[in-house]
Each structure stands twice: as C-alpha cells, then as structure tokens.
N, C-alpha and C positions, 0 to 999 in steps of 0.2 A: 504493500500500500504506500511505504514511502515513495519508492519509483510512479507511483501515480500522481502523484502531488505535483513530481517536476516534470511528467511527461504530459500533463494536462495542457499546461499551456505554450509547450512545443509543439503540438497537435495540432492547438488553435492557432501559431501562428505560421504555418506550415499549409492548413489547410485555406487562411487568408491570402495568404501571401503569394501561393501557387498558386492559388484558383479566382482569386476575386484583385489581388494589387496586381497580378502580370495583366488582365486583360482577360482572362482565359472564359472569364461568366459570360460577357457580354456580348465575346467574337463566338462562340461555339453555341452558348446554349441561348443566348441573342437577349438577353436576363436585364429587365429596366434597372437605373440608377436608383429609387426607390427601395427595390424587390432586394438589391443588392447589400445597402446598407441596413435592410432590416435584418440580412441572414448573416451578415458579418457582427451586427452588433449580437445576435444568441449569439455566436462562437464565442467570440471576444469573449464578453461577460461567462458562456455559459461554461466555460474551460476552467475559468478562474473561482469558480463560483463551486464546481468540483472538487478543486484542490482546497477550499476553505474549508469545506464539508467534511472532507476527510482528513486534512490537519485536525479541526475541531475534536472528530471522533477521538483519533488518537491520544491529542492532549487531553482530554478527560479520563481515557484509558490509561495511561501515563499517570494522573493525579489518584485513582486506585489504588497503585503500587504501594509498595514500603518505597524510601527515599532510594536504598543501596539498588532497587532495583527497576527502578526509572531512565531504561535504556532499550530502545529499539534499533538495532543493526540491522541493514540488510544489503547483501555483499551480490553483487550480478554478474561481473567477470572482470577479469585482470586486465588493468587496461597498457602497465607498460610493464611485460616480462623479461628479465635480465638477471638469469643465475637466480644466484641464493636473492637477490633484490627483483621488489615487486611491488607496482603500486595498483591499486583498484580502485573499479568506481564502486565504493562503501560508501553507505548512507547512513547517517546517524540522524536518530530523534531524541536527545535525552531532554532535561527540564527546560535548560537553558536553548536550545535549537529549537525545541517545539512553542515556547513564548518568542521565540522571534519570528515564525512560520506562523501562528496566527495573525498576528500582526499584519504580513507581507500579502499574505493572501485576502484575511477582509479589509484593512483598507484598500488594499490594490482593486478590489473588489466594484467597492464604491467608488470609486475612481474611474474605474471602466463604463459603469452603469451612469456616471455622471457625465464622462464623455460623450455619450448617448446625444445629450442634446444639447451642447457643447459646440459638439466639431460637425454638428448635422448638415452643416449649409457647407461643407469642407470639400472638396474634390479628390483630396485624396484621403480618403475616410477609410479604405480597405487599409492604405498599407501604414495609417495612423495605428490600428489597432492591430497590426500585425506586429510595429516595434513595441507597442506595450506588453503584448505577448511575452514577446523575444524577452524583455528586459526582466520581467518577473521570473521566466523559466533560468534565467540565469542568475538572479538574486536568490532564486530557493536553492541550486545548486550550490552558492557560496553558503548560506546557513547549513545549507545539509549533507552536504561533502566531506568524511569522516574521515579525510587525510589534506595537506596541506595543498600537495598538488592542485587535486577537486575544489580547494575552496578558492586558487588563484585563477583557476578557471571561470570559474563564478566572476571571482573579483576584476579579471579583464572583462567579461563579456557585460557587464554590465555599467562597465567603463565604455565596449562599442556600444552599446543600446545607447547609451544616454548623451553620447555625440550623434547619434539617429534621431533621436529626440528633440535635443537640444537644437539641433539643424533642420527640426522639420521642415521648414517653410525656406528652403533653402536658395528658391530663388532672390531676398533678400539679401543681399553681401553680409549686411551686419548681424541677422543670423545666422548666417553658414560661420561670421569667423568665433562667435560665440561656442560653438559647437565646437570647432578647431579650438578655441583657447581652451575647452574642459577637458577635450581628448590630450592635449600636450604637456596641462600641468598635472595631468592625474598619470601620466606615465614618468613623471617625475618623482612622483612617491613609488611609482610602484618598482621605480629601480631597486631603491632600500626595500621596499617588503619582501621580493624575492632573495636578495640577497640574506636576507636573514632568515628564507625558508632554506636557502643552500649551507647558513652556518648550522642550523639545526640538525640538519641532512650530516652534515659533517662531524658533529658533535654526539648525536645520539644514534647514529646511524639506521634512522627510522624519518619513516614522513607520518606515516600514522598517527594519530593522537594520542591513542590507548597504550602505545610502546613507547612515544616520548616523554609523553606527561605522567608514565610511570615509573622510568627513569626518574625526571627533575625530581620524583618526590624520593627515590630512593637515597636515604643518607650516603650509603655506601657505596654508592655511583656516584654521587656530586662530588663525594670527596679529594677526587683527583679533577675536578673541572671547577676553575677556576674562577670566581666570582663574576669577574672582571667579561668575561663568555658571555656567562648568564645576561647582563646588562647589557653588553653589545649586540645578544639576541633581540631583546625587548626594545630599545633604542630603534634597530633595524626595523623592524616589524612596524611602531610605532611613526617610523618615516611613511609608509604607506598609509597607517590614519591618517597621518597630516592631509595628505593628497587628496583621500576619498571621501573623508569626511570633512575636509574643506575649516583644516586648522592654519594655523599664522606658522610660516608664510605663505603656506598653499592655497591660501582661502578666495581667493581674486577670481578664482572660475566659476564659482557658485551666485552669487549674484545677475553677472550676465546670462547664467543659462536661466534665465526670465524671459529669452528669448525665445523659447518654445510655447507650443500651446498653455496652457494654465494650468489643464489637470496632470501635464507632464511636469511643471513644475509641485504639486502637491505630490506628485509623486516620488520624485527625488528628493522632496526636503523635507517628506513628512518620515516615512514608516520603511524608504530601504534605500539607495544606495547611500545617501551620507550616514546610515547609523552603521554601514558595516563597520567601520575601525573602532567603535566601540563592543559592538560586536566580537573583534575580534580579541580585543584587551580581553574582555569577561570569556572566553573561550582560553584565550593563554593567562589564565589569571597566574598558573604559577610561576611562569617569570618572571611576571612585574611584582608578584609578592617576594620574590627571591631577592630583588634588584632597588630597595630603599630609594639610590639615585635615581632608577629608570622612574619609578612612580613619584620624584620629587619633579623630573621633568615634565611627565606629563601634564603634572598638575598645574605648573609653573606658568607651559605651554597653553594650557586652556584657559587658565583664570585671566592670560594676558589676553587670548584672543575673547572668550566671551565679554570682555569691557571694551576691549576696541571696536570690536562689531556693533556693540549696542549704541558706543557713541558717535558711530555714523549713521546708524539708522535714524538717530534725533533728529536732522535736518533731510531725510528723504524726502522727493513729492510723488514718487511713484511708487503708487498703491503695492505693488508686486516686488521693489525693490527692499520696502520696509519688513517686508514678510522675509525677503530673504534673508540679510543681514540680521533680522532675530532667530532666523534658523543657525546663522555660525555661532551665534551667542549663545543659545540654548544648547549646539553642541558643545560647547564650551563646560558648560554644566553639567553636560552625562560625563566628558572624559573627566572632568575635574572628580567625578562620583569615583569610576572604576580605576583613576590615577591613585586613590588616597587609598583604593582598596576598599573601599565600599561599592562592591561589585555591584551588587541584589540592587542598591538605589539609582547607579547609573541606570541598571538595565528600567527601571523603574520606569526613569525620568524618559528614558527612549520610548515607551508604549504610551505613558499620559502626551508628548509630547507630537505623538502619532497622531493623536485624539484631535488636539487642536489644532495643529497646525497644517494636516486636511483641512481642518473645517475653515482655517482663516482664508486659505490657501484658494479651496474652492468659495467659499464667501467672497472675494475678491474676486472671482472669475466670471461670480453670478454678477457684479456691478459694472463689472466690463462688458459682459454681454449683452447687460438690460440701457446700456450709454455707446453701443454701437461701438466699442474698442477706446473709448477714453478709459486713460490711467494713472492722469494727475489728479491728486486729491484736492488741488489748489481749485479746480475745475467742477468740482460736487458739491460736498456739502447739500443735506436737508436732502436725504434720499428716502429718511425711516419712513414718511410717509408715499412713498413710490413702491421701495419694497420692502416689508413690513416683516416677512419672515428670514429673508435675509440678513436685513438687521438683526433680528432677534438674536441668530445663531452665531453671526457675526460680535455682537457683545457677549454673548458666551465664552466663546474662543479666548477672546481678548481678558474678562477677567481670569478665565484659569489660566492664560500663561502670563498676566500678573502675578499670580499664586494667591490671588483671594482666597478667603478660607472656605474650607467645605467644597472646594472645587482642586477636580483631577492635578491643576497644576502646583498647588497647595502646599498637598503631602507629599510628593515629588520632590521640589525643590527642596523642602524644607529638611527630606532627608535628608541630599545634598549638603547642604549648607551646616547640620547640624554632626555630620561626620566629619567635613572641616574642619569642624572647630577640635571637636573632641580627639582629633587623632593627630593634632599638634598643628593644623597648615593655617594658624590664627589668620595671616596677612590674605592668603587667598577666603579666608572668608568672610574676610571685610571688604574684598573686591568681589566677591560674590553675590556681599547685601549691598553695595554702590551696583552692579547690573543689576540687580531685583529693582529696585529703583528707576533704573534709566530702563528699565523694560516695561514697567507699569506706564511709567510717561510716554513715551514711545507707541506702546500700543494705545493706550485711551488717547492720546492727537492724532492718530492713522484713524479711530470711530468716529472720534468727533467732525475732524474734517470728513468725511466721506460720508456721514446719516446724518448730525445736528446742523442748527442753523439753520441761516435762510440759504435759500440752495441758490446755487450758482450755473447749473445747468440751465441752458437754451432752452426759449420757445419750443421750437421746434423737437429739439432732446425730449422734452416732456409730452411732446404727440405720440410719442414710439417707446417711450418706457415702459416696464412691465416688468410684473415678476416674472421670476424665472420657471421652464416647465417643471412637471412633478419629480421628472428623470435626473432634476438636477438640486431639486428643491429636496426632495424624498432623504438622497444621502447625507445633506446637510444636516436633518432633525435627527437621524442618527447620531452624526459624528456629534453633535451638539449634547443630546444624550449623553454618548462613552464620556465630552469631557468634563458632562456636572459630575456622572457617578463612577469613573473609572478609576478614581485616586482610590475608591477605599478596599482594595484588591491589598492594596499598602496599607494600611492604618496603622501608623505607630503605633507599637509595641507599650510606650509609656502612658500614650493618651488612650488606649485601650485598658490598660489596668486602671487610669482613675475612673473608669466608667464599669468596672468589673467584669472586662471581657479581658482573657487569656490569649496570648497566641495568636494576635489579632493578623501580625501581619502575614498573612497569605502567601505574600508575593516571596518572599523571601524564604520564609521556609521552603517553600515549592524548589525554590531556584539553589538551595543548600547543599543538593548533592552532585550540583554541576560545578560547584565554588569549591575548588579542593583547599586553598588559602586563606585568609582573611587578609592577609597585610598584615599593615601595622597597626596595633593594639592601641585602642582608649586608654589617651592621658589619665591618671590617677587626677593630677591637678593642672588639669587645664590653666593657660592665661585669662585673668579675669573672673575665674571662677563661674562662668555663666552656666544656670541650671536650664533643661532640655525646654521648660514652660521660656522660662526668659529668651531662648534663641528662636521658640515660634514668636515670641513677641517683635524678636529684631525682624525674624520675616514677614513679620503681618502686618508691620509699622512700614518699611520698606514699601508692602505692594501700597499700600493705601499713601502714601505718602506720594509715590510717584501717580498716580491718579489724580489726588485731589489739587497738586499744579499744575495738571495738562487742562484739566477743568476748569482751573481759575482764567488759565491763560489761552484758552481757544473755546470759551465757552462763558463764563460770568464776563470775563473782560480780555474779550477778541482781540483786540487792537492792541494788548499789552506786550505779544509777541514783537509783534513790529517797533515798535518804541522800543526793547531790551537790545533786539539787534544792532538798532542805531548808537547802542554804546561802543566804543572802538575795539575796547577787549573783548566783547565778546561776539563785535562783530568779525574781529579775526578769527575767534574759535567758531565761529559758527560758518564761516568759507572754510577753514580747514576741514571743518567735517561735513559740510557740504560736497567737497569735493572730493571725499575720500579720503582726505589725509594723503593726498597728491602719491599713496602706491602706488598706483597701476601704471601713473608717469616716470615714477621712477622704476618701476620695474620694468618700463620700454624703454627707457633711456641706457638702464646697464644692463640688461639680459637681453631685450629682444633686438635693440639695434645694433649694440655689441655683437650678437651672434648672425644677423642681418650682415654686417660690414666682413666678418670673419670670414661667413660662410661664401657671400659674393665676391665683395668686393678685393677681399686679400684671395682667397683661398680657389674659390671657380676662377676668377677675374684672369689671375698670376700661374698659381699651382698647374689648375686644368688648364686652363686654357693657352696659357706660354710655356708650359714646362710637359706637361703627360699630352696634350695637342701636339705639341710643338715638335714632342720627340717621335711621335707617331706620324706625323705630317711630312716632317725630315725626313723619314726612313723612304718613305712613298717618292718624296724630288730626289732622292739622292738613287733610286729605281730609274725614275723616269729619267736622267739625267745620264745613268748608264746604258739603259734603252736609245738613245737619243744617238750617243755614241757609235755603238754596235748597230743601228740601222743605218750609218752611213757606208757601211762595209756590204747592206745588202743591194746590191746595183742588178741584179738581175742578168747580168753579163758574162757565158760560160770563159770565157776568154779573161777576164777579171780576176773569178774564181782560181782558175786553173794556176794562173802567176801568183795568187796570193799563197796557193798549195805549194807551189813549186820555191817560194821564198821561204816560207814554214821550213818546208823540208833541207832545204839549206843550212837554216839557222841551225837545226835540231843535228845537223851531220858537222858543222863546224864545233858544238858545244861538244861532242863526242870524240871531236879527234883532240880538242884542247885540255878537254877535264883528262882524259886518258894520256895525254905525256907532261900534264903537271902533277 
C-alpha cells in the first residue's frame, strides 16, 4: 500500500500528460476543451485524493501500535546492484514519514481541487495538472524513501517540478527566469546535501537509514569516528536545507517563484517542498543531537533569517510577496525548533503552518481572481464586503500565524519559542519574540489593507467582482477549520495538567519513536528564571502587541503611516526594507555578473574561442595550407609525372651511393 501512495499520482500524471497535454484527446478521439478539463480535473484530484485515503488508513493503523512498533517497510526491488553493496527502492512509513505524508497528500489535495476553478479559463490546464502530479509523486518519494539515495531522488525531482511550476507561464521572460533563479540556487544547496550523503556512505558504509542511524547510536562504533565527522555530516546535509527550504543565504529564490500560478505557490510554501530540510533534520535527528555546534548553527542560521524575512515583508505591497517572505520567517521557526532539538515542535510548527499558510496563500489567490489579477494591496482595501467568506478565512489565517491564543499557530510557536528559552538559546529567543511581533504586524497590515476601509478599487472593478466559486471557496472553510483546531493535536503538556488532563500532547508522543535523541537537555536554571505561564505570556503579548499597531496605524489612524515614513531615519529603514535590503543587487553584482564576465567574457570570449578554437582552426589552415602545396605538383601531365619519378629516383640512388662510402 505504501507503493500506492507514490504510484497514484505518477499515474495521474502520466495518464494527463500522455493523453490530454500532448494533444493526443483532441486529435484522435476529437474530445471538446470542456469534456477535457472536466476529465483531467477527476485524475488530477482523483489520484491525489487516493493516496490521502490510504496515507490516512495507514497512519491510524500506525497510531494502534505500541510506539517500538510503529514501522511499515516495504522493499520492491534493488535498484543499484554492486557486490556485497546494494541500494533499493525501500519505502518506509514510520511516525514521523506518515505525519508528513498526511500532510502532502490532503493539502496537496485541496490545492488541486482549488485549482479547479482557479486555472479554469487557463489553456494549458492539462499539462498544469500534470506538473502538480509530477511534483507530489516526487515529494512523497522524498518523505518515503527508506535510504538516502531514494530521498535525493525525491529531493531533485521536486526541485525539477517546481522550476515547471514556477515557469508555468513561460512565455513571460520574467517568469521563465524566476523559475531559472529556483532551479540554480536550489542546486547550490544541493551540492552540500549530496556530499554529505557520500560522507555518510563513506563513514558508515551504508545508505540505508536502519544501518546508519544504528550505527550513530552504537557507543562502540562512534568510538573511533571522530566528533569532528559527525558535524561535518550535519553541516553538509544542513547546506541543502538552506537551499530547499529557502534559509539565509539561499533564500532569494523563494519569493520570486510568486511567479507561478497561486495555488503553485500554496503549494510550495505551505505543506512540501520548503518543509523538506526540516524534514530532513527530524529524520537525521541523530546527528545534529550528536553535533552541539551543528544545532548551534542551525539555530543561529534560522533565528537570523526568520527576523530578516519578517523585516522585509513590513514594507511589501504585493499581496503574494508578503505571504512569501513570512513563509522564510516561519521556516525560520520550524529549523530554529528541530536546531535546538526540539524535534516533535518543529515538526509541529511545519503541519499548523501547512494549515494557514494554504489558507493565506489561497485566500490571496481568491482576491486576485475576484480583481481580474490585481496584487497590490495599495490598490484594495474595503473588499470584506465584496467577498465576505474570503475575508472570513482570510483573518483566520492571519491570527493563527500571529499565534493568537486558542488558535493552531499559538501552540506551535509557542512551543518553539519556549524550548529556546529553556535549553539555553536565550538571544534566539528574544529574536524569536521580536519576529512574533513583526509577524503579527505584518500580517494584520496585509488584512487591513486588502478587506478594511474605504476601498480603493475601480468603478468598473466593482461591476465584475464576486466571490469566488464553491471549488475554490469549499477548500478554504477547511483549511480555515485545520487552522482554529489543528494546534490542539499539540496541547502542552503543562497547560494540560493545570486543567487535569495527562499526556495531553498527542503530537509528540506519537512522533517519540521516530526521535531517537533529544538534544540538549533543559537548563536546571535558565536566564531570567522565566516560568513556562510567563513565556506564553511573552508570546501572547508579542502577537497582540504586533496587531494592535498595525490597527492603530492603517486602520484608527491611516495617514499615521505616511507621516512616520517622512521621518529621515526611518524613512531610510523603511527603503532599505523596501527594497530588500539591496541582496539580490548584490548578489548580481558579485555572483551573477562575476560569473557572467568569467564565464563569457574571460573564459568563452579568450579560452574557447582564441585558445581550444584557435588550436582546432590552426590545425585545419595549416591542412589546407599543405593541401595547397601538394596540389601544385598535380598538373595532370604524364610527361610531368614521369620526370618528377625519374628525379625521385635519382635523389634516392645518389643518397645510397653516398651514405654507403661515408
């Protein structure tokens, strides 16, 4: 049944792709454009909708178990034979693979179903839903590939989907190089991931999971493998998070791929390709528990990027760009979870984080479609009474990934935040309650401007407005649903005993027997002494805090923004973040035109073209040149010929009389 999961939607996108995106429906079985998109959207959905069904089964069959015994293998055939070394396509299901496979498959799910009437008016609707196919059969592969090879596999191909994706609409330049900028800087992480799958390969002489990670835990194996390994494993490994999951410096690709459709955006930022490197931490948890340094970096690494992310989404005006750049911040928050070793809450934060940020993601997609493709917020305002349920699910979204209390993104973070504290990483989690903060604000000025107030939208805009259909409206009151009640899967463990429930948290038990680690252990005495009530207070102060001056300021008193700006300091800081904090200029100035000038102008320009041309080109005149020669000797004249024999044969009787009496 695992092999069913990832063969569902290779199926579907196999049977779209061959029969409905080549042509093949419409030239042979003569099949209207209608008839067409009605039978690709069942595949689509109905493939994906398959593999949730029986993920689901599983993962309750799975929760059954005793913990030790929350493991489904299933082995199909060897895919690279060599000697006593062998790798296979193995499928693992255990706690941790089967909570990220629910995941991939129902919101991917509702993502398909939402595409429905979405990309309706679209012309290339077959082979739209052929790459979201492709992209999921390959996402499940990376989750469920029970050797490292199988999960790199995964982890490229879902790297090509999502330059497929990302380049939908590729007759656009500035789309197509969007899609080029995610494929190039994601194979720049993926240099480091692989190499760290070859130090592994090197080290424990296994790719398997079950053979290596039984090693790392054997005393009497480590013994001779040197710390110092261990770390440059994790290190390694961790260079490919950066990449895929779109941490600092790698993080510059994810924003732009805004440039695909919308629900290909919710797709990538909500529930699978940027959570794999967190994914993969909580899968090698015993490395980075091994490796004190490697989880000091990672944490370092994240807490730096979730504050820089958040503090350019403050000045975004584009509706989909602000969603983005709190997708790197909130990644920022799962690695900062699984860096400190608080695996169970990263992984936590990754499924609440699925919840909402779907639902913003498409929320956003329902205001562009119902404004004809406008996606400056500067351009809206005063929509709630236009579309009404949108809105609704739309400020749902928005307070749980504030962390309002009693909502999904709440207990999440707040786990987050309050492992920080307790397991020594004090500074990162004062930069954690400064993002909680710059995230609440952030998002309540992305609702504000885009539903409150008086609306800014055209005459005209407002003849053609409407909510969105049920196809697209339907997955939202879900996803709005998972993010009021999804947190309490989690329910703290504390705040369950003062209410006299035991064992509250779910999430983590469940996930206990795929966490072979912890990390590092709770400070006895923490900095500052702060009790687990006092840190939900710094988080609950935090979201409300950031809220109630996005409110002040684009909502009681509108105009107060514009007056702060016109101060000089902060109208500096507010162009700097505006503009991204000038990266992406400098990242063309020293990487891309640097290797631009390398690659052309020194290297093709000089190298090929005067040096490996030149020597190749030479050899060819310096032919012709002897050609040229030797055709002057061909005169076509037996009389010519015959004297030129008769001088040869001379020379050739003179050299013979002289060498023989010297």
């Amino acid at each position: 049944m695992l092999a069913l999961i990832i063969l569902s939607p290779l199926i579907g996108a196999l049977i779209n792709g061959l029969v409905f995106a080549s042509g093949l429906y419409r030239k042979l079985l003569r099949g209207g454009e209608y008839e067409e998109k009605r039978i690709v959207s069942v595949i689509g959905c109905g493939v994906i909708l398959i593999s949730a069904i029986i993920s689901s089964f599983l993962f309750f069959k799975l929760g059954t178990l005793d913990p030790q015994e929350r493991v489904f293998i299933q082995e199909l055939f060897i895919w690279i034979p060599s000697s006593d070394f062998s790798v296979g396509i193995d499928f693992l299901l255990d706690s941790l693979s089967s909570v990220m496979v629910m995941v991939v498959t129902w919101v991917s799910f509702l993502i398909h179903v939402y595409s429905i009437g979405y990309m309706k008016e679209d012309h290339s609707y077959s082979r739209y839903f052929t790459y979201l196919n492709i992209f999921v059969f390959f996402m499940l592969i990376l989750v469920l590939g029970n050797n490292f090879p199988l999960m790199f596999v995964g982890w490229e191909g879902v790297g090509l989907a999502s330059y497929l994706l990302i380049g939908f609409w590729y007759d656009d330049p500035a789309k197509a190089t969007a899609g080029r900028k995610a494929f190039i800087v994601n194979r720049i992480g993926d240099f480091g991931f692989i190499l760290g799958i070859f130090l592994i390969f090197f080290v424990f002489d296994s790719f398997s999971y079950s053979e290596v990670f039984k090693k790392a835990l054997d005393p009497e194996f480590m013994t001779v493998i040197p710390g110092v390994v261990i770390t440059i494993i994790a290190l390694l490994l961790f260079v490919g998070a950066v990449g895929k999951s779109a941490q600092f410096p790698l993080y510059v690709w994810l924003p732009d791929a805004m440039a695909g459709p919308t629900p290909v955006s919710a797709l990538i930022h909500a529930a699978t390709m940027v959570t794999a490197g967190v994914y993969m931490i909580a899968r090698c948890n015993v490395f980075y528990s091994a490796s004190p340094l490697a989880q000091a970096v990672v944490v370092s690494v994240a807490a730096f990027t979730a504050i820089l992310a958040a503090s350019i989404a403050l000045t975004q005006n584009d509706i989909k760009k602000v969603l983005a750049y709190s997708t790197v911040s909130q990644l920022g928050y799962m690695f900062m979870g699984v860096g400190c070793g608080a695996y169970a809450a990263g992984m936590f934060h990754l499924v609440t984080h699925s919840f909402f940020k779907a639902l913003l993601f498409l929320g956003s997609g329902s205001v562009i479609h119902a404004l004809s493709g406008e996606q400056d917020i500067r351009n809206m305002r005063g929509l709630r009474k236009f579309l009404p349920l949108t809105c609704l699910t739309f400020l749902i979204g928005t307070l749980a990934i504030s962390g309002v209390p009693l909502l999904s993104g709440f207990f999440s973070k707040d786990e987050i935040l309050s492992a920080l504290y307790e397991r020594g990483y004090t500074i990162h989690w004062i930069i954690g309650v400064i993002t909680a903060v710059l995230t609440a604000f952030y998002m309540m000025r992305l609702y504000l401007l885009t539903f409150e107030g008086k609306t800014r939208i055209s005459e005209e805009v407002k003849q053609h407005i409407h909510e969105s259909p049920y196809s697209m409206i339907i997955p939202l009151l879900i996803l709005a649903l998972l993010s009021v009640i999804g947190g309490y899967i989690g329910f703290p463990a504390f705040m369950g005993k003062a209410i006299g429930i035991y064992n509250s948290n779910v999430f983590e038990e469940f996930l206990s027997s795929s966490i072979f680690l912890k990390g590092m252990n709770e400070l006895e005495h923490p900095l500052f002494g702060l009790g687990h009530w006092t840190l939900v207070e710094f988080s609950t102060g935090a979201a409300f805090l950031g809220i109630s001056v996005a409110i002040y300021m684009y909502l009681v008193k509108p105009h107060s923004s514009e007056a702060l700006v016109k101060i000089p300091i902060i109208s500096a800081l507010y162009r700097f973040s505006y503009r991204k904090m000038f990266i992406d200029e400098v990242y063309n100035t020293a990487f891309v035109r640097t290797f631009i000038f390398l690659s052309k102008d020194l290297l093709w320009a000089n190298l090929d073209v005067k040096v490996i041309d030149g020597a190749v080109n030479g050899v060819a005149s310096l032919a012709r040149g002897t050609a040229k020669i030797l055709l002057a000797a061909e005169t076509g004249i037996l009389r010519f010929y015959a004297a030129i024999m008769a001088a040869g044969a001379v020379a050739i009787l003179v050299y013979i009389v002289l060498s023989t009496r010297f």
